[in-house]
Structures are given as structure tokens and as C-alpha cells.
CHARMM internal coordinates of N, CA and C (Angstrom, degrees):
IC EDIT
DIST 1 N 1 CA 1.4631
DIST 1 CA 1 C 1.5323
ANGL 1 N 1 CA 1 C 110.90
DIST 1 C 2 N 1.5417
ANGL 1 CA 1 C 2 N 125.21
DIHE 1 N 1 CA 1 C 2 N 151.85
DIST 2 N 2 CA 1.6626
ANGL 1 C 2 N 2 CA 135.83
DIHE 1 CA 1 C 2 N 2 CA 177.29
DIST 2 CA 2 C 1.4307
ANGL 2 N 2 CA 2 C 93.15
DIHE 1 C 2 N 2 CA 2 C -77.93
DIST 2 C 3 N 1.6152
ANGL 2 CA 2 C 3 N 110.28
DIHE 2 N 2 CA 2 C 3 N 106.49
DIST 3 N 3 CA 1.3768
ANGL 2 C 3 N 3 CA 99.77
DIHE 2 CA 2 C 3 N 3 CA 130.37
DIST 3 CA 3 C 1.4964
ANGL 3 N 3 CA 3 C 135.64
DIHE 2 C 3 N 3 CA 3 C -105.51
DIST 3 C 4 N 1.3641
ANGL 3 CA 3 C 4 N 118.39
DIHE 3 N 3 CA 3 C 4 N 155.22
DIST 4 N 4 CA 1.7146
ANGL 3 C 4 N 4 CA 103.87
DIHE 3 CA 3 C 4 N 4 CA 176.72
DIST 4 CA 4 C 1.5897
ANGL 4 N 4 CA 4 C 106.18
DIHE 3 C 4 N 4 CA 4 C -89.47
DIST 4 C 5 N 1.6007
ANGL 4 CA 4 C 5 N 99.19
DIHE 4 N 4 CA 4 C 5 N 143.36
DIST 5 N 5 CA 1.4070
ANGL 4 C 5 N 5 CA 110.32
DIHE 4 CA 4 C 5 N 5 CA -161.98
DIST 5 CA 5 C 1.6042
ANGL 5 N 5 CA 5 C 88.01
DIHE 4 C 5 N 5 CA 5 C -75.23
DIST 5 C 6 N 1.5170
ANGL 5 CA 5 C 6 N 103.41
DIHE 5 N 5 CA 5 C 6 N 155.23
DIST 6 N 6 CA 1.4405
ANGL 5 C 6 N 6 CA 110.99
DIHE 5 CA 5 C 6 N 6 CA 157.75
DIST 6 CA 6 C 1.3500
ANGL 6 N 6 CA 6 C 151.63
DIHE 5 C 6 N 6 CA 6 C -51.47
DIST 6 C 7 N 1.3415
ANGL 6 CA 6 C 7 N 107.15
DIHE 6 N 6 CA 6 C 7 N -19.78
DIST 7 N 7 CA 1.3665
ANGL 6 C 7 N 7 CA 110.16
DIHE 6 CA 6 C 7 N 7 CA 174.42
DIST 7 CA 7 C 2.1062
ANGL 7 N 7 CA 7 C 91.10
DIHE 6 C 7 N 7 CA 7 C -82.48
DIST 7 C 8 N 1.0769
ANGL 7 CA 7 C 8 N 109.99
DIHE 7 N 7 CA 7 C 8 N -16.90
DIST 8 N 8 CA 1.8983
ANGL 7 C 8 N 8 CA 92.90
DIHE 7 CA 7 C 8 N 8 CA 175.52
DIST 8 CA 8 C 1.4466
ANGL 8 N 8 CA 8 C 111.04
DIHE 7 C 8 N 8 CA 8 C -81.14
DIST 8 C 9 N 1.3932
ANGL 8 CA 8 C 9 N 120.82
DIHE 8 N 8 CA 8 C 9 N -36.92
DIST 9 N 9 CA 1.4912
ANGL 8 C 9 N 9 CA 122.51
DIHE 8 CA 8 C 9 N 9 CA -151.39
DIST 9 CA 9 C 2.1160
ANGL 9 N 9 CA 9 C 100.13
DIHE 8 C 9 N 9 CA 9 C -58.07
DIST 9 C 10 N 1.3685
ANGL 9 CA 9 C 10 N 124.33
DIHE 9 N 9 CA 9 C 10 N -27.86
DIST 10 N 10 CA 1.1666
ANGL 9 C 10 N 10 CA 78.29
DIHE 9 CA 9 C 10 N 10 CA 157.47
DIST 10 CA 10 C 1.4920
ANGL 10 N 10 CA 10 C 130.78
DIHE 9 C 10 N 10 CA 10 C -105.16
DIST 10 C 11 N 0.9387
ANGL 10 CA 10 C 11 N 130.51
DIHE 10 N 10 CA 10 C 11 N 15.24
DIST 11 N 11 CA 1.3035
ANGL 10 C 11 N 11 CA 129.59
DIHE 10 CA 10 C 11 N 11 CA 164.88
DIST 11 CA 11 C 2.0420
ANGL 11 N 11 CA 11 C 111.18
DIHE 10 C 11 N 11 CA 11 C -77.66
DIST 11 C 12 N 1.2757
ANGL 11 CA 11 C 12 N 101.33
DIHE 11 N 11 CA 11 C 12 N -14.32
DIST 12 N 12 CA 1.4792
ANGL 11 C 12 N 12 CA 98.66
DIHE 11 CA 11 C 12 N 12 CA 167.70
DIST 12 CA 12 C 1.3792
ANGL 12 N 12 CA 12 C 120.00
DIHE 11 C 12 N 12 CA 12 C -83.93
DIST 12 C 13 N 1.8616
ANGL 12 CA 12 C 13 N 117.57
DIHE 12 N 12 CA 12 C 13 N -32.15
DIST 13 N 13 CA 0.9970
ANGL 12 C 13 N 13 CA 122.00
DIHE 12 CA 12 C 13 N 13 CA 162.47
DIST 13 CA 13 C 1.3379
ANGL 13 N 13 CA 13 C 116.14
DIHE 12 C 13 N 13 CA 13 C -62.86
DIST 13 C 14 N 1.1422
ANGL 13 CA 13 C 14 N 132.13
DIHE 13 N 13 CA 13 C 14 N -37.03
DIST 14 N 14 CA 1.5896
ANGL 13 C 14 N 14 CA 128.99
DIHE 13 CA 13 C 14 N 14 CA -176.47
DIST 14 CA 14 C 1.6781
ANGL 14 N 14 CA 14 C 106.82
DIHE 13 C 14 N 14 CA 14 C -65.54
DIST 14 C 15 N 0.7122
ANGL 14 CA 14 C 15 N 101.68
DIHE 14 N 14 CA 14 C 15 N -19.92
DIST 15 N 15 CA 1.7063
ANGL 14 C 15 N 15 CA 110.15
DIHE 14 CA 14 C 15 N 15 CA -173.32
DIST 15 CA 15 C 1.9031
ANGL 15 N 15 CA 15 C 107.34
DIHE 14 C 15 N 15 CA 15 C -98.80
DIST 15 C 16 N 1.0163
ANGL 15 CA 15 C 16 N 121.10
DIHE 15 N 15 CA 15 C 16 N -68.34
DIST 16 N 16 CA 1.4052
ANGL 15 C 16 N 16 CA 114.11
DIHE 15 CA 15 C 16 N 16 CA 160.24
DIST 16 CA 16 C 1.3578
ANGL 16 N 16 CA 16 C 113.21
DIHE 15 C 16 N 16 CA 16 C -33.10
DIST 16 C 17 N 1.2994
ANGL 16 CA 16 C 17 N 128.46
DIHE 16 N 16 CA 16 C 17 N -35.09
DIST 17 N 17 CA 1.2281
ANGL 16 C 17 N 17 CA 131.73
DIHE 16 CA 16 C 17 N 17 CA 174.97
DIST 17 CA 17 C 2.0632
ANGL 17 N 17 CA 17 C 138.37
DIHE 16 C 17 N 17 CA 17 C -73.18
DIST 17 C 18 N 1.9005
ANGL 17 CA 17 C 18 N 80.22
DIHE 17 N 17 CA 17 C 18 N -21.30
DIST 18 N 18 CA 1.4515
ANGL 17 C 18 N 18 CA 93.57
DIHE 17 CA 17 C 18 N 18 CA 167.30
DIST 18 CA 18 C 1.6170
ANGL 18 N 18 CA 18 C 105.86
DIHE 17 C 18 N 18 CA 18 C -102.81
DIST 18 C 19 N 1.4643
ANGL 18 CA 18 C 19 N 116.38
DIHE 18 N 18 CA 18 C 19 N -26.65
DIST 19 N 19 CA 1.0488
ANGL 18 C 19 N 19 CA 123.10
DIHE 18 CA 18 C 19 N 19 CA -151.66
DIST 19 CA 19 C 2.0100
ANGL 19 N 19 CA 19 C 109.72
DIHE 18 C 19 N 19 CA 19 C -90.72
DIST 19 C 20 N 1.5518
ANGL 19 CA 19 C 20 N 102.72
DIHE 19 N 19 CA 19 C 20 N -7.70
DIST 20 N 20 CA 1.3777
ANGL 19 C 20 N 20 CA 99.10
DIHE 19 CA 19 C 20 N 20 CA -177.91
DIST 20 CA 20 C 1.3553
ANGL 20 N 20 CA 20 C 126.45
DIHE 19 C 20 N 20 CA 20 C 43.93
DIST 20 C 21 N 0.9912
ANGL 20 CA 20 C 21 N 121.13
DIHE 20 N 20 CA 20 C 21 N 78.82
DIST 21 N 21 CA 1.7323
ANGL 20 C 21 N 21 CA 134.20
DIHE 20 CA 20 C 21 N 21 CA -170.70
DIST 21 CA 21 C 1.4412
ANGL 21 N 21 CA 21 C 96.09
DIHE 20 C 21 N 21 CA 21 C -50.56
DIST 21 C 22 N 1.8278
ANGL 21 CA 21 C 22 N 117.80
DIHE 21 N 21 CA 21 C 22 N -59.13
DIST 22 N 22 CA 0.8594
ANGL 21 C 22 N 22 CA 100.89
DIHE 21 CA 21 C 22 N 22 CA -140.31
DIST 22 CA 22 C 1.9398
ANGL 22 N 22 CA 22 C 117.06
DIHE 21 C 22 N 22 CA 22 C -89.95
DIST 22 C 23 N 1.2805
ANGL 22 CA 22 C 23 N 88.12
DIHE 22 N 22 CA 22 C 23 N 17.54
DIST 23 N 23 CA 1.4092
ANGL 22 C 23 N 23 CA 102.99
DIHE 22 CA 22 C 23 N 23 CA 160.87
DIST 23 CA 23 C 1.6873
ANGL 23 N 23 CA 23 C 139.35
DIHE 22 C 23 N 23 CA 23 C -86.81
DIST 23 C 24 N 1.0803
ANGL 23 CA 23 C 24 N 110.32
DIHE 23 N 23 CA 23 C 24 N -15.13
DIST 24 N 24 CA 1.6922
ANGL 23 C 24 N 24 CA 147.65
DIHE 23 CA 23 C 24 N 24 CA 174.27
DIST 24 CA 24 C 1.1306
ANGL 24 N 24 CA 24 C 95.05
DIHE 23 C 24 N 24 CA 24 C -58.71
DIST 24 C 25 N 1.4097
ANGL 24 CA 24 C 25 N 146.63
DIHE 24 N 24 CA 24 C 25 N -33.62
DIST 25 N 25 CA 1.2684
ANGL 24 C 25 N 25 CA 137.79
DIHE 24 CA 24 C 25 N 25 CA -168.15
DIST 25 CA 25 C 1.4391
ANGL 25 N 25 CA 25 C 121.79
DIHE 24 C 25 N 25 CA 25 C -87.29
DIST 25 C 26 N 1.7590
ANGL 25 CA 25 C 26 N 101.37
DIHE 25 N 25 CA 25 C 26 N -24.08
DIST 26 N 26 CA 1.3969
ANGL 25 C 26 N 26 CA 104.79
DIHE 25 CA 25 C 26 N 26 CA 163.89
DIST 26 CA 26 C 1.2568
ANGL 26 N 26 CA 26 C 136.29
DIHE 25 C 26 N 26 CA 26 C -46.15
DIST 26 C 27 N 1.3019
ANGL 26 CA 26 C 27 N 106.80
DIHE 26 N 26 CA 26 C 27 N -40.97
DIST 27 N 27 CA 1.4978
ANGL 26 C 27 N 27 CA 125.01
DIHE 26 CA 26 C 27 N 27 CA -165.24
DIST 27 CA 27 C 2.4951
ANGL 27 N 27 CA 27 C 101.31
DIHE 26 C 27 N 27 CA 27 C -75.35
DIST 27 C 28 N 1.4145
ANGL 27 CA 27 C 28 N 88.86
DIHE 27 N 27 CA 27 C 28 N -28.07
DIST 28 N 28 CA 1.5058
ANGL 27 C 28 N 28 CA 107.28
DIHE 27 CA 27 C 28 N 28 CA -162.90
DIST 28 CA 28 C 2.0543
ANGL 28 N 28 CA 28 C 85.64
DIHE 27 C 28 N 28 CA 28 C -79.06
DIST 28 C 29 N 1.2545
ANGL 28 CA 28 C 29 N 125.39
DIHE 28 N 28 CA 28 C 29 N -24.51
DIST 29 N 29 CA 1.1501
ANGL 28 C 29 N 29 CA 114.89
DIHE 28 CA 28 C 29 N 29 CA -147.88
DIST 29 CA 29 C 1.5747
ANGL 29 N 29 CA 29 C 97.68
DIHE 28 C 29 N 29 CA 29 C -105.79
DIST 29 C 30 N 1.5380
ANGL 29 CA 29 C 30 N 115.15
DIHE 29 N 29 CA 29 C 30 N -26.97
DIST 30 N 30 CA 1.6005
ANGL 29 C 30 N 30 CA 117.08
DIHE 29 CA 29 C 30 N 30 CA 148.57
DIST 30 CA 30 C 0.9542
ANGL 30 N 30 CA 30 C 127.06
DIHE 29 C 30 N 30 CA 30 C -65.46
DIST 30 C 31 N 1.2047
ANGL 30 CA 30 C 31 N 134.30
DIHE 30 N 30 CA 30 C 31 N -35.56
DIST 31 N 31 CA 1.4331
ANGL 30 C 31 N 31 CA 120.53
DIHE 30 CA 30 C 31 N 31 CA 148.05
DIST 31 CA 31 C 1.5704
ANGL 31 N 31 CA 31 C 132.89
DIHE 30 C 31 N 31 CA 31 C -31.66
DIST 31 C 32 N 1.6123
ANGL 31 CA 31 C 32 N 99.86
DIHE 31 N 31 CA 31 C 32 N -52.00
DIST 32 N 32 CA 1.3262
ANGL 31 C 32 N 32 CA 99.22
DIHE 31 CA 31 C 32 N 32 CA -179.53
DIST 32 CA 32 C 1.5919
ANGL 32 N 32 CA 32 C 127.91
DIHE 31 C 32 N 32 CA 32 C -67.61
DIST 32 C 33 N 1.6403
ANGL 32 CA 32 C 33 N 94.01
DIHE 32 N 32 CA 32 C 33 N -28.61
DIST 33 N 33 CA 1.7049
ANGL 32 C 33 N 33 CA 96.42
DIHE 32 CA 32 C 33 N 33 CA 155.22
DIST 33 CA 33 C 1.0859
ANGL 33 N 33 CA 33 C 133.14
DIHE 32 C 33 N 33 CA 33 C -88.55
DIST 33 C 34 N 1.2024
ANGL 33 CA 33 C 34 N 105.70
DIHE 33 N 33 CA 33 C 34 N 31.42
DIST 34 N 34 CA 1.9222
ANGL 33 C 34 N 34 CA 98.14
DIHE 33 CA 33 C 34 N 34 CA 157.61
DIST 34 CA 34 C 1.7837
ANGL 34 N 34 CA 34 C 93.84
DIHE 33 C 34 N 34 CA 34 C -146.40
DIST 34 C 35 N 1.1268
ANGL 34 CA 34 C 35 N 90.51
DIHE 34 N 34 CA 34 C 35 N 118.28
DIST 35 N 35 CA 1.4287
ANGL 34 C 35 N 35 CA 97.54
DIHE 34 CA 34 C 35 N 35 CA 177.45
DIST 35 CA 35 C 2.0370
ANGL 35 N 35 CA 35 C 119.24
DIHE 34 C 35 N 35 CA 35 C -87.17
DIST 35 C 36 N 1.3215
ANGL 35 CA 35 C 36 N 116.56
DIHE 35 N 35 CA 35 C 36 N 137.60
DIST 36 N 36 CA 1.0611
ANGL 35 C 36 N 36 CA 141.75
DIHE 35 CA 35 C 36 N 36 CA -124.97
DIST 36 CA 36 C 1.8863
ANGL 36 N 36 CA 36 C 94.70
DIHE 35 C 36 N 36 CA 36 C -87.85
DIST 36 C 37 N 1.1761
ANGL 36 CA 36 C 37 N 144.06
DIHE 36 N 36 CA 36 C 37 N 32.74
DIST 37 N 37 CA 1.0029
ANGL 36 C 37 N 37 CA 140.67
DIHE 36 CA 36 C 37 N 37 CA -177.69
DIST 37 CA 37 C 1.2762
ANGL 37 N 37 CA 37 C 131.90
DIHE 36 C 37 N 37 CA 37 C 2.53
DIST 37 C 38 N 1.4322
ANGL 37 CA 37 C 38 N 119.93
DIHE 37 N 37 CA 37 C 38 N -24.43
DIST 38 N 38 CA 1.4431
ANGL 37 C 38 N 38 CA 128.70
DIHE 37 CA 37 C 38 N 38 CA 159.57
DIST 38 CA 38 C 1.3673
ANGL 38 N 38 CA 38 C 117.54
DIHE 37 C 38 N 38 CA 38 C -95.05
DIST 38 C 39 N 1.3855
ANGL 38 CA 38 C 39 N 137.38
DIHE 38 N 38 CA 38 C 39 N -19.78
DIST 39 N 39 CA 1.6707
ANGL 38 C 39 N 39 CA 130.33
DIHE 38 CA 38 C 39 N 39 CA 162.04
DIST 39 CA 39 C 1.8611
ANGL 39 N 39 CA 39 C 83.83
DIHE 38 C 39 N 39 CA 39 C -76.12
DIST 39 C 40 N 1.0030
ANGL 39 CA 39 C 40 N 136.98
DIHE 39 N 39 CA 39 C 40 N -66.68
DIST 40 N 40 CA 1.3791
ANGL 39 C 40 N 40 CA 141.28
DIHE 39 CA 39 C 40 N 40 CA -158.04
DIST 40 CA 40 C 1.7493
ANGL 40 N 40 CA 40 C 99.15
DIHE 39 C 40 N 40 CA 40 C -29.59
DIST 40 C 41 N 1.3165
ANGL 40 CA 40 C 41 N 112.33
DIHE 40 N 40 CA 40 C 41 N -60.34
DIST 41 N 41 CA 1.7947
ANGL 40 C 41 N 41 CA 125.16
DIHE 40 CA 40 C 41 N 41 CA -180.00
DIST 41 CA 41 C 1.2188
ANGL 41 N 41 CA 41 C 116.09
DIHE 40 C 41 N 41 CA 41 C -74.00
DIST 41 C 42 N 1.1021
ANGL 41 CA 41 C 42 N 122.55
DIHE 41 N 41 CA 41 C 42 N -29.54
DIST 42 N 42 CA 1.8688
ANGL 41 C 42 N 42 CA 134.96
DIHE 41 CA 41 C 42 N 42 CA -179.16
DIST 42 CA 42 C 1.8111
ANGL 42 N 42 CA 42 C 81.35
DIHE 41 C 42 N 42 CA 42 C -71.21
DIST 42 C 43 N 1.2960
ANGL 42 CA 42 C 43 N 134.78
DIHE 42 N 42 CA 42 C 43 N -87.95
DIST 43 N 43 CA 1.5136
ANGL 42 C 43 N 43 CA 143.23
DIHE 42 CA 42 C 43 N 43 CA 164.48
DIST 43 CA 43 C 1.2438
ANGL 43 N 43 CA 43 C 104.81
DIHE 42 C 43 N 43 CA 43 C 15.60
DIST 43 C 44 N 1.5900
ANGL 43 CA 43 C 44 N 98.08
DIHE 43 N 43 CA 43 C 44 N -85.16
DIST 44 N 44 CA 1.5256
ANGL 43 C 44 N 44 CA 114.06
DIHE 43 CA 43 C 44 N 44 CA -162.21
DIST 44 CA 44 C 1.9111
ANGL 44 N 44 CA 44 C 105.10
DIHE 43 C 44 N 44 CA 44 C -63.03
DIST 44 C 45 N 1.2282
ANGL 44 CA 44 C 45 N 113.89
DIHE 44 N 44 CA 44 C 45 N -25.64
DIST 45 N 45 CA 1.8879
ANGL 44 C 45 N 45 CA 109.85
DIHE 44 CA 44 C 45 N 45 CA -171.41
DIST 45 CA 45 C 1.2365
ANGL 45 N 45 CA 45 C 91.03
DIHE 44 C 45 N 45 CA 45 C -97.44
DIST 45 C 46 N 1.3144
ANGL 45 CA 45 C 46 N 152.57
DIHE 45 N 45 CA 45 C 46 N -8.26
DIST 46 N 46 CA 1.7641
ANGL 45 C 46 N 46 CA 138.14
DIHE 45 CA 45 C 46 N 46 CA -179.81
DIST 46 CA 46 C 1.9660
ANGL 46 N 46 CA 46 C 91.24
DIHE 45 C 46 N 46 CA 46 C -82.05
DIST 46 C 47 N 1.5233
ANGL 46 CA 46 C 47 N 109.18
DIHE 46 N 46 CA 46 C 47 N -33.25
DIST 47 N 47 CA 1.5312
ANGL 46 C 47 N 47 CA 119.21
DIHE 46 CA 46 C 47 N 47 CA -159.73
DIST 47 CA 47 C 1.2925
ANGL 47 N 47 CA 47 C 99.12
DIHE 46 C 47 N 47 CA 47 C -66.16
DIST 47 C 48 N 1.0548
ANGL 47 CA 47 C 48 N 117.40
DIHE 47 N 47 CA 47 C 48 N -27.47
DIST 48 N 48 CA 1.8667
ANGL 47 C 48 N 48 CA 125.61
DIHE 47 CA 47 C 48 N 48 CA -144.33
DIST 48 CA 48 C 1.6491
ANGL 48 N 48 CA 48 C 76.46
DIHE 47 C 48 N 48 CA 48 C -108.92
DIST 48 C 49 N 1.2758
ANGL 48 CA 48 C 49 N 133.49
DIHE 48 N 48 CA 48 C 49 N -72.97
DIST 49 N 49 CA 1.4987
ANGL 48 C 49 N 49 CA 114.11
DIHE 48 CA 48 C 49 N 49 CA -155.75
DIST 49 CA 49 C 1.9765
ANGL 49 N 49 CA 49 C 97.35
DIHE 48 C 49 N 49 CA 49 C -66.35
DIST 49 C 50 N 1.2939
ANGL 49 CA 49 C 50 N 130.51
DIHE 49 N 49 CA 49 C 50 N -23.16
DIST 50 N 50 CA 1.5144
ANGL 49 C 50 N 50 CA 117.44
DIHE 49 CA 49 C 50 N 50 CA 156.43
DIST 50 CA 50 C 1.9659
ANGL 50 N 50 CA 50 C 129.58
DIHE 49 C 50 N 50 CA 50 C -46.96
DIST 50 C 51 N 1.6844
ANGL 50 CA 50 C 51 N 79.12
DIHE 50 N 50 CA 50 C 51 N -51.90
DIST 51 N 51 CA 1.3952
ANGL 50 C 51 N 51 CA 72.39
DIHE 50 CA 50 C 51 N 51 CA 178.58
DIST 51 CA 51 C 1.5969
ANGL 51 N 51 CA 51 C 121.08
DIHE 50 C 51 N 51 CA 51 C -69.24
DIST 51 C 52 N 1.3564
ANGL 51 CA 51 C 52 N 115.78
DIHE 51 N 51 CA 51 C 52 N -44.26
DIST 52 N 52 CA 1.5084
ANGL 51 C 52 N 52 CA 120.38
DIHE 51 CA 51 C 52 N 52 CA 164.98
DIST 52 CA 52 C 1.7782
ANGL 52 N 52 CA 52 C 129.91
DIHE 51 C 52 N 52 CA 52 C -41.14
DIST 52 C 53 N 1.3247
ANGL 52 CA 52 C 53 N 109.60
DIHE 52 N 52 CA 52 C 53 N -34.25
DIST 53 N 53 CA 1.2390
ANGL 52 C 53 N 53 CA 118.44
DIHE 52 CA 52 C 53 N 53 CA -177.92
DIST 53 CA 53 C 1.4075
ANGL 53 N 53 CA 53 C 118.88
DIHE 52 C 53 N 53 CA 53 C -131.24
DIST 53 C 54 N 1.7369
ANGL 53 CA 53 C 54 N 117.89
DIHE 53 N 53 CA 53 C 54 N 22.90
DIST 54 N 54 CA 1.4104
ANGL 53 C 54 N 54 CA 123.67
DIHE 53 CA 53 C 54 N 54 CA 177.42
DIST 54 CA 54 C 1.4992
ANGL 54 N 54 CA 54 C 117.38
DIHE 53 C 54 N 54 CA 54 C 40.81
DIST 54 C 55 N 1.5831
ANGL 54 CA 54 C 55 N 126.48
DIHE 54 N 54 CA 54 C 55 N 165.15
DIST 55 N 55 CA 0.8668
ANGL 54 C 55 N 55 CA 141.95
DIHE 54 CA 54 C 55 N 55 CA -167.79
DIST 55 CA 55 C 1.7644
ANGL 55 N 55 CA 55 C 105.63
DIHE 54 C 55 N 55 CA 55 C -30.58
DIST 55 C 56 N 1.1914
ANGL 55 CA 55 C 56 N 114.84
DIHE 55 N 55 CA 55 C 56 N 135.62
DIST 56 N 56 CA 1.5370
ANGL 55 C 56 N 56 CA 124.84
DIHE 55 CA 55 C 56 N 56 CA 156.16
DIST 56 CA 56 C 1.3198
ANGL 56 N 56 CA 56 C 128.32
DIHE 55 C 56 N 56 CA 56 C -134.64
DIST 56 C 57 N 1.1093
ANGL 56 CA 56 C 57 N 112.91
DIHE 56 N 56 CA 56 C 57 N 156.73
DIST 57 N 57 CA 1.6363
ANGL 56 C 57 N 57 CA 132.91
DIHE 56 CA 56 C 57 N 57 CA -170.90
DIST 57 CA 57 C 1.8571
ANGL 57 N 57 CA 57 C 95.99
DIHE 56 C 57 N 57 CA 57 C -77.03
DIST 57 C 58 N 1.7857
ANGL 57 CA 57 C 58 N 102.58
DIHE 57 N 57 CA 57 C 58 N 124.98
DIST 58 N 58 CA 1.6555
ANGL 57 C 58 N 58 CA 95.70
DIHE 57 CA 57 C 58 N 58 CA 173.82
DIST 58 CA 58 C 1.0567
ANGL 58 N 58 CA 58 C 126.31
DIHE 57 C 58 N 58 CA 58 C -33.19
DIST 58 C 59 N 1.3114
ANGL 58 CA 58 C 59 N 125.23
DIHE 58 N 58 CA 58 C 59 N -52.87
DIST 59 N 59 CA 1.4369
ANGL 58 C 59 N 59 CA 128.41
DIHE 58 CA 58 C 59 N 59 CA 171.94
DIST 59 CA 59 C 1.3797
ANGL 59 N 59 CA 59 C 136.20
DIHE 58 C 59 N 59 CA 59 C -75.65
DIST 59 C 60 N 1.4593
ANGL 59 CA 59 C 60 N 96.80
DIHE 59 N 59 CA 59 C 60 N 38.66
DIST 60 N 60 CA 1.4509
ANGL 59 C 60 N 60 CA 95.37
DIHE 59 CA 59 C 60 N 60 CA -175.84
DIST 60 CA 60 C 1.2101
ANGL 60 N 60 CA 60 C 126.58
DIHE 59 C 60 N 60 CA 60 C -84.42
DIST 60 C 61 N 1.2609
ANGL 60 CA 60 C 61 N 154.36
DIHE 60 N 60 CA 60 C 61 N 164.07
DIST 61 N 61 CA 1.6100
ANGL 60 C 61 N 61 CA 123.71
DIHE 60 CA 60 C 61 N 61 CA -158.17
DIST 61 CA 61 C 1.4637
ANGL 61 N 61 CA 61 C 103.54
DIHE 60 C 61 N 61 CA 61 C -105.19
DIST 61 C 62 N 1.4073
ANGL 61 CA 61 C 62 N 129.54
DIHE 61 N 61 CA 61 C 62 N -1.10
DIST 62 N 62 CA 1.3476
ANGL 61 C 62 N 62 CA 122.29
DIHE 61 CA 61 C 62 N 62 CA 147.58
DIST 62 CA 62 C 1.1846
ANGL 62 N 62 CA 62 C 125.94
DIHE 61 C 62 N 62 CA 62 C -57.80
DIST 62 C 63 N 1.5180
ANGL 62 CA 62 C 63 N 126.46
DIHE 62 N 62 CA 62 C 63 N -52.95
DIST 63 N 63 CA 1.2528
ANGL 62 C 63 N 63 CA 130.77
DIHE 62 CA 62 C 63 N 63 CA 176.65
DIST 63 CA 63 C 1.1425
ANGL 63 N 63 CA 63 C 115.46
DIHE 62 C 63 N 63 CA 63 C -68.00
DIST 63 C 64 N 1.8881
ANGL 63 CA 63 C 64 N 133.22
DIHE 63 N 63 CA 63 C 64 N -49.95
DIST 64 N 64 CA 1.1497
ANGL 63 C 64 N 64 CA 95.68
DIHE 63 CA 63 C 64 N 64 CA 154.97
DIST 64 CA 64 C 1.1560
ANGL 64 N 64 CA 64 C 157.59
DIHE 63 C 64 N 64 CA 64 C -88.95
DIST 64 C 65 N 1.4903
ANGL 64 CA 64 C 65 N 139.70
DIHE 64 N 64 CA 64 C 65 N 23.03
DIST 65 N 65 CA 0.9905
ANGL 64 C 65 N 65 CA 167.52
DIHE 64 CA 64 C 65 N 65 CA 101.05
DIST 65 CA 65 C 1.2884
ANGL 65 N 65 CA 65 C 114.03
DIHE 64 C 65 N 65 CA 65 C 1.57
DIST 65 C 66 N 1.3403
ANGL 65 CA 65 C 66 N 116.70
DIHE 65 N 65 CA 65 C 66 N -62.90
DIST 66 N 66 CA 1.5835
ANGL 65 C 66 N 66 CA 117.82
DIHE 65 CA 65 C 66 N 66 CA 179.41
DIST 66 CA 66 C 1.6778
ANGL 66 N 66 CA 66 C 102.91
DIHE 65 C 66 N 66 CA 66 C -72.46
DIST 66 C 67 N 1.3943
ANGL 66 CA 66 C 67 N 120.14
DIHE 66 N 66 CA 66 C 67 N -32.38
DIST 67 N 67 CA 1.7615
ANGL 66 C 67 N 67 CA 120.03
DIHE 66 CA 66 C 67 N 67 CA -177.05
DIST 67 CA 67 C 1.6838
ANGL 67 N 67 CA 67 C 109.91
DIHE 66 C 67 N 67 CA 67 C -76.96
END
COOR INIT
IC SEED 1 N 1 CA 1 C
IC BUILD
């Protein structure tokens, strides 16, 4: 597991402290409402050459070829 060494923990507290954690999520939660129209189409065409040609190995030279 990460722990932060001690000579940081207060400079992490000073910063959590300006930095308001629990506001950071806002920005993460507009994102999630608007969905991304280019992962959305990249998605749907990786799906379509899967479904057409079943499971493949990462390196297959279709897939990367098309990436």
C-alpha cells in the first residue's frame, strides 16, 4: 500500500486544506454528463471489428492497424 512519508504529511495537509478535495468531483461529474462523442464512435468501431472477427490477441495486426 502508498504511504506518504512523514516529512510530506504536512505539506499534504496544507494543500488538502486549500485545495478542498471534496469539491474535485464536480468537475469529474460534468464530464459524466456529457458524453464524449469521439470515445462513444472509437467504442462502437473496436465493437464491430470484435464482433466480426471474434476474440483477438492485442497485437493483432488488425487491431493495431486500425488504432
Amino acid at each position: 500500500p502508498f504511504v506518504i512519508p512523514e516529512y510530506l504529511r504536512g505539506q499534504i495537509e496544507e494543500f488538502e486544506a486549500l485545495y478542498d478535495v471534496s469539491n474535485s468531483n464536480s468537475y469529474q461529474r460534468l464530464l459524466d454528463n456529457i458524453p464524449d462523442q469521439t470515445c462513444e464512435s472509437l467504442y462502437e468501431y473496436f465493437s464491430q471489428i470484435l464482433e466480426e472477427h471474434g476474440p483477438m490477441e492485442i497485437n493483432n495486426k488488425l487491431l493495431v492497424g486500425e488504432y
